[in-house]
VMD Tcl script that draws the C-alpha trace (Angstrom):
set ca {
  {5.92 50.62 42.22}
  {5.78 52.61 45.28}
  {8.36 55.45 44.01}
  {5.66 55.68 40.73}
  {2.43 55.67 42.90}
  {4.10 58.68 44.94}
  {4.93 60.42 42.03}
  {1.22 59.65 40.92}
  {-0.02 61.68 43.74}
  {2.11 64.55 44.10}
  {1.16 65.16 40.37}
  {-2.55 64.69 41.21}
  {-2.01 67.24 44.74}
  {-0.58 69.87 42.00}
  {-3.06 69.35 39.05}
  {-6.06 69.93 41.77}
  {-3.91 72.78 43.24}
  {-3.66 74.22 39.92}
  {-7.57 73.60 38.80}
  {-8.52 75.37 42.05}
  {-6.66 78.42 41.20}
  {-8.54 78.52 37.99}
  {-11.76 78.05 39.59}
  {-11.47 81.86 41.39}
  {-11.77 84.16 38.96}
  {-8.99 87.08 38.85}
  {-11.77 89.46 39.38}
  {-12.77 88.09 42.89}
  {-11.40 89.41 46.31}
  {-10.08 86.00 47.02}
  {-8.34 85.75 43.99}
  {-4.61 86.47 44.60}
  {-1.89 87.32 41.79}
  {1.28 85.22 41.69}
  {3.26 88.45 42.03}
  {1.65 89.27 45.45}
  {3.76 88.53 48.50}
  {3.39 88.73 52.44}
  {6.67 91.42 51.54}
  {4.77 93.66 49.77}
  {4.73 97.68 50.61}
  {1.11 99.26 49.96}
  {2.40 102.43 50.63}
  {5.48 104.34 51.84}
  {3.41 106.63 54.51}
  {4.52 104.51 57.55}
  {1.82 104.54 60.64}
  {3.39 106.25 63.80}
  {-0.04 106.77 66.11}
  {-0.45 110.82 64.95}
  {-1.13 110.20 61.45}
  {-3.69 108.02 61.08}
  {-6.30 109.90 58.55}
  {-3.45 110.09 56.61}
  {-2.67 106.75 56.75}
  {-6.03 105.34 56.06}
  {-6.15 107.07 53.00}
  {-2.85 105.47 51.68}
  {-3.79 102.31 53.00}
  {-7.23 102.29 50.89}
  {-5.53 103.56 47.50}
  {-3.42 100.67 48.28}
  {-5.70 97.70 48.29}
  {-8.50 99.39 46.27}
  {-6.00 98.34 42.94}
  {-5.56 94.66 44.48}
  {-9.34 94.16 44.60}
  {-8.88 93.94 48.81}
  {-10.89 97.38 50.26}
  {-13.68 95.34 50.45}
  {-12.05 92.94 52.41}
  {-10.91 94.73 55.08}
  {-14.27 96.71 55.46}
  {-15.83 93.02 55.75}
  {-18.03 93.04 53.26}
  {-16.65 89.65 51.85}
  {-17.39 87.52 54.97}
  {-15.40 83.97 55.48}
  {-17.44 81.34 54.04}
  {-18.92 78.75 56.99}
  {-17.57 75.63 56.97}
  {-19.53 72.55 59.46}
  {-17.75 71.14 61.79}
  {-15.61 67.86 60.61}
  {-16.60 69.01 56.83}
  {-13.48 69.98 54.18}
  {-12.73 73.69 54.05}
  {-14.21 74.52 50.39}
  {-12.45 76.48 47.98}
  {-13.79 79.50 48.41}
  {-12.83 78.91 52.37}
  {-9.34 78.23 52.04}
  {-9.17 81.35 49.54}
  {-10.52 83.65 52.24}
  {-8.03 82.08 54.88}
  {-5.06 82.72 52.58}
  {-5.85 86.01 51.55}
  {-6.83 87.23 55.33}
  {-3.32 86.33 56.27}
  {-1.84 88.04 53.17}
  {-3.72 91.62 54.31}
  {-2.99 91.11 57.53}
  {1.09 90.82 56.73}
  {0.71 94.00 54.16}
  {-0.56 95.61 57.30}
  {2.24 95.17 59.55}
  {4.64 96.17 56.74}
  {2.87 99.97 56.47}
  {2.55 100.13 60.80}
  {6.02 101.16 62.80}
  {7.30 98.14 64.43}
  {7.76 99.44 67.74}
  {3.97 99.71 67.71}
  {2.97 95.96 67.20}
  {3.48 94.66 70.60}
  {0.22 97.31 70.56}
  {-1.83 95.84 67.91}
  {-3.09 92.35 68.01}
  {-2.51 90.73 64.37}
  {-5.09 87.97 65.31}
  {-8.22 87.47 64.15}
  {-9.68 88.59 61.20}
  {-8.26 91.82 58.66}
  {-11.78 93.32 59.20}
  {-11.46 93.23 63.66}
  {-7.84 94.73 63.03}
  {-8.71 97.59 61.04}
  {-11.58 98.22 63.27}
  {-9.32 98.45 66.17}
  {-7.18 100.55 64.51}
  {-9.72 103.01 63.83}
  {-11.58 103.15 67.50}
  {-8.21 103.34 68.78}
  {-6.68 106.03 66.44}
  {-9.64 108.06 65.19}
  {-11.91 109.13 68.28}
  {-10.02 112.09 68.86}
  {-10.39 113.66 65.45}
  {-11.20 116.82 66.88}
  {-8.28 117.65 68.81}
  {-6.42 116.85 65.54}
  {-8.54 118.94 63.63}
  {-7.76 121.82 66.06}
  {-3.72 120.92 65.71}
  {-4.06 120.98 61.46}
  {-5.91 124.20 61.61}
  {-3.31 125.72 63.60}
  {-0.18 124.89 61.91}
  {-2.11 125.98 58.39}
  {-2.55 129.54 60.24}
  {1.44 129.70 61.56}
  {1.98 128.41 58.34}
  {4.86 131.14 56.78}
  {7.26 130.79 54.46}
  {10.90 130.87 56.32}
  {14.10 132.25 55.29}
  {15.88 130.68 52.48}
  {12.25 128.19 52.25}
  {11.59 128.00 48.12}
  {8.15 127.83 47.17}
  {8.19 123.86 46.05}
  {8.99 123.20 49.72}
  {6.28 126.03 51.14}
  {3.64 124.58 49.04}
  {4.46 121.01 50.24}
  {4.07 121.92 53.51}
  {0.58 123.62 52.86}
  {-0.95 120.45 51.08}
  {-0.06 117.70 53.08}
  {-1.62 119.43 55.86}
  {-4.60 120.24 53.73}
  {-4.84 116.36 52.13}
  {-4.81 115.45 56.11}
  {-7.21 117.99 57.10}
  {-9.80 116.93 54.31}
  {-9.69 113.37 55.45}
  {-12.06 114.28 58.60}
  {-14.35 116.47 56.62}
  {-16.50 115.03 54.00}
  {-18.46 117.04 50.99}
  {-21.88 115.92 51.38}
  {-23.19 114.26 48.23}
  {-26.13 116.07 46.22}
  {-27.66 117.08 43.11}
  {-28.52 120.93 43.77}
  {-25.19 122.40 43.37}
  {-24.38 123.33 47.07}
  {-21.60 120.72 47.24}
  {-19.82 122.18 44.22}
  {-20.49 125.62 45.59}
  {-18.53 124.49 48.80}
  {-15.90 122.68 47.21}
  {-15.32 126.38 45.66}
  {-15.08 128.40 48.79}
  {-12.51 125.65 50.45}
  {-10.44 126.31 46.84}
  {-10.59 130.30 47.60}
  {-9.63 129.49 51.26}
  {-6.91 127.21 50.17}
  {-5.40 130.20 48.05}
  {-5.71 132.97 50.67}
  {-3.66 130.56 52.93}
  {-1.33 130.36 50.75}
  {-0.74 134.06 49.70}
  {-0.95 134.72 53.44}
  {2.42 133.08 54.48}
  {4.30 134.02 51.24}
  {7.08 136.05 52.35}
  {6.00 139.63 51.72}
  {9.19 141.08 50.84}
  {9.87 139.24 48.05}
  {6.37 138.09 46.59}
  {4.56 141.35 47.98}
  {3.34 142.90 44.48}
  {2.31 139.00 43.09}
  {0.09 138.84 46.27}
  {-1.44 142.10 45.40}
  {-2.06 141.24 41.53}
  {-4.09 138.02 42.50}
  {-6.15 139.73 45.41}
  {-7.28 142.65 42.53}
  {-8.92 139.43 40.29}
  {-12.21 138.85 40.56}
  {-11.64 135.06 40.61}
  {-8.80 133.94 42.92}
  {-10.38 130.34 43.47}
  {-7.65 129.00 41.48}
  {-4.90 127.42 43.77}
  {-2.67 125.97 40.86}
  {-2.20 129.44 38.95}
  {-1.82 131.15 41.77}
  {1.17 128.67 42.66}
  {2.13 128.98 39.06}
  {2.64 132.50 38.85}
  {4.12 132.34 42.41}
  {6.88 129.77 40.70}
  {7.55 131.73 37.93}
  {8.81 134.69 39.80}
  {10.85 132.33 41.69}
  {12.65 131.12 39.07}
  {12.74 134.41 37.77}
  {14.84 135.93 40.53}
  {17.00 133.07 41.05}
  {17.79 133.78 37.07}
  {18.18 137.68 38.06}
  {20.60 136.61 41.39}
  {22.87 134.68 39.06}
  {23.75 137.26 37.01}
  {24.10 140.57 39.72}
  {26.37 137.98 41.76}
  {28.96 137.49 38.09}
  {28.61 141.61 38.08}
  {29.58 141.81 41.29}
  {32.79 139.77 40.94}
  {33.81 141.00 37.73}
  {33.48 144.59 39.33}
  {35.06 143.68 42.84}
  {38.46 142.15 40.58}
  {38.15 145.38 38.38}
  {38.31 147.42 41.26}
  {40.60 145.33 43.07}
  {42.77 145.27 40.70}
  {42.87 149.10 39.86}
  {43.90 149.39 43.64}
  {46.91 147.16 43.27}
  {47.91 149.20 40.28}
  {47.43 152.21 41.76}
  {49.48 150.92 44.56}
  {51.93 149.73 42.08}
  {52.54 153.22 39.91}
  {52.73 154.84 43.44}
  {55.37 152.73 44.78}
  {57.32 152.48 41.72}
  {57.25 157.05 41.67}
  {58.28 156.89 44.83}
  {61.41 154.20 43.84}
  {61.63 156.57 40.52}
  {62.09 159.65 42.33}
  {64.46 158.10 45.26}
  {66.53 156.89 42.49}
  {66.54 158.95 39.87}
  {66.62 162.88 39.56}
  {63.01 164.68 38.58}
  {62.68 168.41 37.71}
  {60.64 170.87 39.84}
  {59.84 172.56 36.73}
  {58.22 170.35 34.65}
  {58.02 167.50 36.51}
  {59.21 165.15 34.17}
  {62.04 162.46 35.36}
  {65.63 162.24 34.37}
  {66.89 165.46 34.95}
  {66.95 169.03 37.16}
  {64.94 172.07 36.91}
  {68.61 173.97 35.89}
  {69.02 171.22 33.05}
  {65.06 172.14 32.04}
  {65.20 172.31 28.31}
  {61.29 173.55 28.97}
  {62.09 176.40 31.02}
  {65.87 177.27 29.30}
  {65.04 176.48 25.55}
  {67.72 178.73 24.40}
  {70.50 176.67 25.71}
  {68.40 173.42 24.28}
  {67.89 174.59 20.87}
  {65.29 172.24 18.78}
  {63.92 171.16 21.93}
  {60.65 172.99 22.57}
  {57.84 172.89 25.12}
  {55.60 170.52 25.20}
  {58.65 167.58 23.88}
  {57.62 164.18 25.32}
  {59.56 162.81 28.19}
  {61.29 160.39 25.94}
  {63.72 163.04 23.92}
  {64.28 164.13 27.56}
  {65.59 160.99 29.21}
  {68.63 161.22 26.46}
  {69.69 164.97 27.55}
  {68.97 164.56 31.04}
  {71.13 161.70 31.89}
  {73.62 162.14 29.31}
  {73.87 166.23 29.52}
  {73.21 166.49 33.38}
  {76.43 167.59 33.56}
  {76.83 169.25 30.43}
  {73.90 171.48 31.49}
  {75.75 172.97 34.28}
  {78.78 173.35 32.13}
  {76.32 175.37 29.57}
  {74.68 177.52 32.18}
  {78.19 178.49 33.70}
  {80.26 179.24 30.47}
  {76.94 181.26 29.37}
  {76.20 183.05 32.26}
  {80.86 183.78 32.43}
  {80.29 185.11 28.72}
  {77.62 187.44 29.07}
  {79.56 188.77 32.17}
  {82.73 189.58 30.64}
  {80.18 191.75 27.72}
  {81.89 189.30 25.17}
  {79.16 187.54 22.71}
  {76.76 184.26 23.71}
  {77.51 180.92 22.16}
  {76.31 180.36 19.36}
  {73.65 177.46 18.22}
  {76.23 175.64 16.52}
  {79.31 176.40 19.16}
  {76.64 174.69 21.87}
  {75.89 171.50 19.67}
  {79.81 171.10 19.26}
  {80.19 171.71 23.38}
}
mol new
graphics top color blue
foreach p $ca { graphics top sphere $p radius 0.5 }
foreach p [lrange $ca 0 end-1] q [lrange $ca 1 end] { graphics top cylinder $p $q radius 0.2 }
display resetview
């Protein structure tokens, strides 16, 4: 009986837990998703003390989506409760979701600074210490932004995704302590304008001259230059354009250093192997063909060669001059012994028999 009046209860505990979640609606601030954990991360910008505007503004595009903003800016107030009466519903859903903010807090705040912060109290005190703590010297920081945006150049070897990065989370920061005021007459618009023609002159400004020079000079002859995204665009292009253009001039480049590389080892080569050519084999000072001597020239003695005329290749040479290098001499003496004693010259067909 006892084990079946506890079970009674604990199903009566969980079938009033689970009739007061259904009395908050999902569109109240003290209505929290199952999904929702003291784990979660609103945002991945992480508060270090020097970038608090920043931080703020992640912070709020965080909870704004959970239905919290207006929690932490204490406009839902915790629900009084008399002294030795039950917390109502609507009391023990403020108390839960205070502590749930409060532990998304910590988890976007560097942990070295929370012996700093006191997590006590209410969401609404914390984030109001935050901000008198953090935000009261705005202008200092305003003075810091505007001077990096002005050093602001584009380095060596810095593409233009990474320039541009640069440029606009310094701008996103900047625009977080100055406010467009709200009206009807057209002067905010007409402001928002002249910070968008600002924006693009800082940009041109640190683009690296050599290289993006004439683009920089195209957009400053339009009469319009208040648009920041085609003047990146174009910027891009051009990029992308001469990374295209370095590709192929470096593929020239080698194919013409191994052309000429390798013309200089064959030029090497033929030289070497002349040089082994004439150590080791006879060349004519006549002709300068290989394979025989300027007195076994059938170029410059055609008579004693007959059927071998000027101009013959080197290859009906190479037979004559190693085979007939001595045969030459042998020609030249009985010819020149003939004509001496007054008798007749060999013949054409006495030679071929010799």
């Amino acid at each position: 009986m006892v084990g079946t009046d506890a079970g009674k209860s604990n199903e009566g505990k969980k079938s009033n837990t689970n009739m007061n979640q259904e009395q908050i609606a999902p569109s109240s601030p003290l209505y929290l998703h199952p999904s929702e954990s003291p784990s979660l991360t609103l945002t991945q910008t992480i508060f270090n003390g020097e970038n608090y505007g920043l931080w703020e503004d992640a912070v709020r595009n965080g909870l704004d989506p959970k239905n919290k903003l207006r929690f932490v800016e204490g406009v839902v107030k915790k629900p009084h409760t008399n002294e030795g009466e039950v917390e109502s519903l609507e009391a023990v859903a403020w108390r839960q979701c205070n502590a749930m903010v409060k532990a998304w807090l910590r988890n976007v705040i560097e942990p070295r600074r929370h012996p700093s912060i006191s997590f006590t109290g209410t969401v609404t005190e914390i984030w109001n210490e935050l901000k008198k703590r953090y935000s009261a010297g705005n202008a200092p920081r305003v003075h810091q932004l505007k001077s990096e945006l002005n050093d602001c150049k584009q380095g060596n070897n810095q593409s233009i995704v990474d320039y541009y990065t640069k440029m606009k989370a310094t701008w996103d920061e900047l625009a977080n302590y100055s406010h467009v005021p709200q009206c009807t007459c057209g002067a905010a618009a007409a402001l928002a304008k002249e910070r968008e023609e600002e924006k693009v002159h800082q940009f041109l400004m640190g683009l690296d001259t050599q290289l993006y020079g004439h683009i920089r000079t195209n957009l400053l002859m339009e009469d319009d230059i208040t648009s920041l995204s085609r003047a990146y665009a174009l910027v891009l292009r051009e990029e992308r354009h001469r990374a295209v253009t370095s590709v192929k001039d470096e593929i020239n480049d080698e194919a013409m250093t191994a052309r000429t590389v390798n013309g200089e080892d064959k030029g090497r080569g033929d030289s070497s192997n002349n040089e082994a050519r004439e150590a080791a084999e006879p060349r004519c000072t006549f002709c300068k063909k290989f394979y025989h001597t300027e007195d076994t020239c059938w170029e410059k003695y055609p008579e004693l060669f007959p059927g071998r005329g000027r101009g013959r290749g080197r290859r009906g040479g190479r037979g004559y001059g190693r085979g007939g290098r001595g045969q030459g001499n042998t020609f030249q003496v009985a010819h020149a012994a003939s004509t001496s004693e007054g008798e007749k010259a060999f013949t054409s067909e006495e030679m071929t028999q010799l």
